[in-house]
Biotite code that builds the C-alpha atoms (Angstrom):
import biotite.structure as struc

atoms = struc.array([
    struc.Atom([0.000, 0.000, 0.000], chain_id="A", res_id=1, res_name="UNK", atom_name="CA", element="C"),
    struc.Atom([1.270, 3.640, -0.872], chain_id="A", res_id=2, res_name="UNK", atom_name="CA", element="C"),
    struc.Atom([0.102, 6.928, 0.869], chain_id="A", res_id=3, res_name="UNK", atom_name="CA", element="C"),
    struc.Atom([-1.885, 9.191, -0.829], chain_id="A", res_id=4, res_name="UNK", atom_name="CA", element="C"),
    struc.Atom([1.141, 11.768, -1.174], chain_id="A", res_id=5, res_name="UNK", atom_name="CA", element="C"),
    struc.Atom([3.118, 8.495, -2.460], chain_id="A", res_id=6, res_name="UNK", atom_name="CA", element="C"),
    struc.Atom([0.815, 7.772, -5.102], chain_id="A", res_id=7, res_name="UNK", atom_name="CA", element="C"),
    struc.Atom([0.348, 11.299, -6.389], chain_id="A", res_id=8, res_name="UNK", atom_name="CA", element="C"),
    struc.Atom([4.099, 11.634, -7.019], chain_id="A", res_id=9, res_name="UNK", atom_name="CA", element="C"),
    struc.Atom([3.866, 8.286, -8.801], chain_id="A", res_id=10, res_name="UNK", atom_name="CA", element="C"),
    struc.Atom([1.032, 9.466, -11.032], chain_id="A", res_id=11, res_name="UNK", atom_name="CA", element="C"),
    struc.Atom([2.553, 12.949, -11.882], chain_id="A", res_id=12, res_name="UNK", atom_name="CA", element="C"),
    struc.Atom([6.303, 10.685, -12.352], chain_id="A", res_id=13, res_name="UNK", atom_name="CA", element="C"),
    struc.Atom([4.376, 8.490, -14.590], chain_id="A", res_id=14, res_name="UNK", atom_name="CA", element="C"),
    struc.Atom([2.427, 11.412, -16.044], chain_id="A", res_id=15, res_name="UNK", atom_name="CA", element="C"),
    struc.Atom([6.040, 12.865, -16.562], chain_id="A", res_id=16, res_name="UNK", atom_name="CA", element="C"),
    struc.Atom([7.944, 10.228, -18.197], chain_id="A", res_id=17, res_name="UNK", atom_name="CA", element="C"),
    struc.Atom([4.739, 9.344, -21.044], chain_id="A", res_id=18, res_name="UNK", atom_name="CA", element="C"),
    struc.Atom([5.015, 13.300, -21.937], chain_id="A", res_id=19, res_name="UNK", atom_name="CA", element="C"),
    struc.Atom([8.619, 12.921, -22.295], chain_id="A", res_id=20, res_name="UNK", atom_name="CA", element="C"),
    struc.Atom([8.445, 9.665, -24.272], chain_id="A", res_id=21, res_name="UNK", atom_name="CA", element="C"),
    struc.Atom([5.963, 10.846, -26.629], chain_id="A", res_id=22, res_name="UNK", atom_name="CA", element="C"),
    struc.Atom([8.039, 14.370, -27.313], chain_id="A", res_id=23, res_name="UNK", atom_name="CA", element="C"),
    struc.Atom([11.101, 11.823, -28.038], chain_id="A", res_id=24, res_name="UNK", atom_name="CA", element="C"),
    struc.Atom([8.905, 9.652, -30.107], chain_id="A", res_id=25, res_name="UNK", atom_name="CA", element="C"),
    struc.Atom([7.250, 13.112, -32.466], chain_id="A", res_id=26, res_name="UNK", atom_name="CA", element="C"),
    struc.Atom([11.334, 14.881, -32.650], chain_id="A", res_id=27, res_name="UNK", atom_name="CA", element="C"),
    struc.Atom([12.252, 11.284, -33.801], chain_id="A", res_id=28, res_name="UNK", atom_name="CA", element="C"),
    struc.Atom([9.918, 10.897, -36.803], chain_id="A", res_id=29, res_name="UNK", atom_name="CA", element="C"),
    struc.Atom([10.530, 14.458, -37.623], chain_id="A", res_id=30, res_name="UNK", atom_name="CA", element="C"),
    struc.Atom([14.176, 13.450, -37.859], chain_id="A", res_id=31, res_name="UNK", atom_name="CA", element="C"),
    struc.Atom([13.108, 10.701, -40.009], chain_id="A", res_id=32, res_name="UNK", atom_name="CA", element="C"),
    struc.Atom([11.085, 12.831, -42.481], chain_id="A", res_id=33, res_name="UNK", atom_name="CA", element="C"),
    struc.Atom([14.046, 15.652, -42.788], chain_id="A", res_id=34, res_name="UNK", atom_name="CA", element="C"),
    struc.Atom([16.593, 13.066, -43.363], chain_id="A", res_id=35, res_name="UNK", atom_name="CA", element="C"),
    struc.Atom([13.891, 10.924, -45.923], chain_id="A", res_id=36, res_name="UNK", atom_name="CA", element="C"),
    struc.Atom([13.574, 14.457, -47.569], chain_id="A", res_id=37, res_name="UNK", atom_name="CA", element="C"),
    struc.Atom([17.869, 15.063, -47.669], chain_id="A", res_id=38, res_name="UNK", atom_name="CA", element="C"),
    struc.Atom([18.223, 11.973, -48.775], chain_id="A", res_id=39, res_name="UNK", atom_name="CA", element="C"),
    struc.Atom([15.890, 12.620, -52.189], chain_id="A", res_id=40, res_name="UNK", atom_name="CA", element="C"),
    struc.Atom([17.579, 15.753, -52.583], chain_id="A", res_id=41, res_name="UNK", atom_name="CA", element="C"),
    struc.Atom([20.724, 14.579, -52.630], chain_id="A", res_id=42, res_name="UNK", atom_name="CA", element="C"),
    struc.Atom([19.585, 11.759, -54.811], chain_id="A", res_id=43, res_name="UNK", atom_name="CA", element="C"),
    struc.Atom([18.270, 14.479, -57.300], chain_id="A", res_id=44, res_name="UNK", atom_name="CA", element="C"),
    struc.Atom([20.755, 17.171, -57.642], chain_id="A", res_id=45, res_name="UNK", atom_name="CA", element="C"),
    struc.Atom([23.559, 14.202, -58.074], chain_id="A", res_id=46, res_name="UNK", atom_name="CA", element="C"),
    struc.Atom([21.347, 13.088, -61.183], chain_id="A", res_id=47, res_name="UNK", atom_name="CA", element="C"),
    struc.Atom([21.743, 16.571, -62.919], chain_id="A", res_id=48, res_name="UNK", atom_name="CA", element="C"),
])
């Protein structure tokens, strides 16, 4: 059994870390699409 102050730190840490993971998770796929895009640049301009 917690206490009712430990369990409210344990919801706002848990609260905490899925905000965090999910910020991680949206700058990672926005890594992905401006290195997808480089990539096809690149790909393009060595072409001409």
């Amino acid at each position: 059994m917690m206490t009712n102050k430990q369990r409210k730190l344990y919801k706002k840490m848990q609260y905490s870390n899925e905000s965090k993971a999910s910020k991680v998770d949206e700058l990672r796929a926005k890594r992905r699409k401006l290195e997808k895009t480089k990539d096809q640049l690149s790909k393009n301009q060595a072409k001409k």
